[in-house]
N, C-alpha and C positions, 0 to 999 in steps of 0.2 A: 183356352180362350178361343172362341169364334172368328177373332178377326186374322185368327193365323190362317183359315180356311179362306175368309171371304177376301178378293183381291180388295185394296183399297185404294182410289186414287184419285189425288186432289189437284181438283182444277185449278189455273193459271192462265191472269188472263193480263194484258197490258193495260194501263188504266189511261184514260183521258186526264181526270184530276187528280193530284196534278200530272200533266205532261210525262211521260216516260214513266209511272209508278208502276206495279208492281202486285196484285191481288191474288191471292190464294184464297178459295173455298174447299173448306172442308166441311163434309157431312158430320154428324155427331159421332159416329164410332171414327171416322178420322180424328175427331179432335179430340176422343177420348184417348186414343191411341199417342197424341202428341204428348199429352198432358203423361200417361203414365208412363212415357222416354223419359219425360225431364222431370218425371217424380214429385210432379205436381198433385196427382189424382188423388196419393196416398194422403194430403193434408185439406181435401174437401171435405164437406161435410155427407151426409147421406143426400140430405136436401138438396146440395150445390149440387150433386151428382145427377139426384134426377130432373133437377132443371136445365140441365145442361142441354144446349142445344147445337145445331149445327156452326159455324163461326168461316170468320171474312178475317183474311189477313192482309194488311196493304203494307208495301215495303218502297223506300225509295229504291233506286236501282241498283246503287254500289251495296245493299244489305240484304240482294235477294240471294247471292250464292250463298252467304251463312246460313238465311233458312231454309234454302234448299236441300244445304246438308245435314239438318235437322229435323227437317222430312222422311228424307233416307235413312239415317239414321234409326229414327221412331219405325222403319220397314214400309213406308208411306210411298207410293210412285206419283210420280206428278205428269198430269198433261196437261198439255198449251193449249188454248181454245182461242188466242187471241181476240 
């Protein structure tokens, strides 16, 4: 798989609304990449698959360490872009 090669790394950024939240972007092979950690990919369809586009995650603050480590996890790096 290509994305063992290509570095992948999802932005984070601190969000305005609401106050204190929490955003992750991810490009489409990051979110491919999440999706086939958590064994999601295998139960889409061909279609869902090539519709699949890049994706926005927003988290309040106490739930960003869990997805962070589900980031890691999936072998995803995250940088802060505040």
């Amino acid at each position: 798989m290509y994305f063992d090669i290509i570095p992948l790394m999802v932005e984070k950024f601190i969000g305005i609304l609401p106050p204190g939240s929490i955003w992750y972007k991810l490009t489409r092979e990051e979110t491919i990449a999440l999706l086939q950690h958590e064994g999601t990919w295998e139960d889409m369809t061909k279609e869902q698959r090539n519709n699949l586009d890049s994706s926005e995650i927003q988290l309040t603050k106490g739930k960003a360490l869990e997805m962070e480590q589900k980031l890691k996890d999936a072998g995803l790096k995250i940088i802060t872009l505040y």
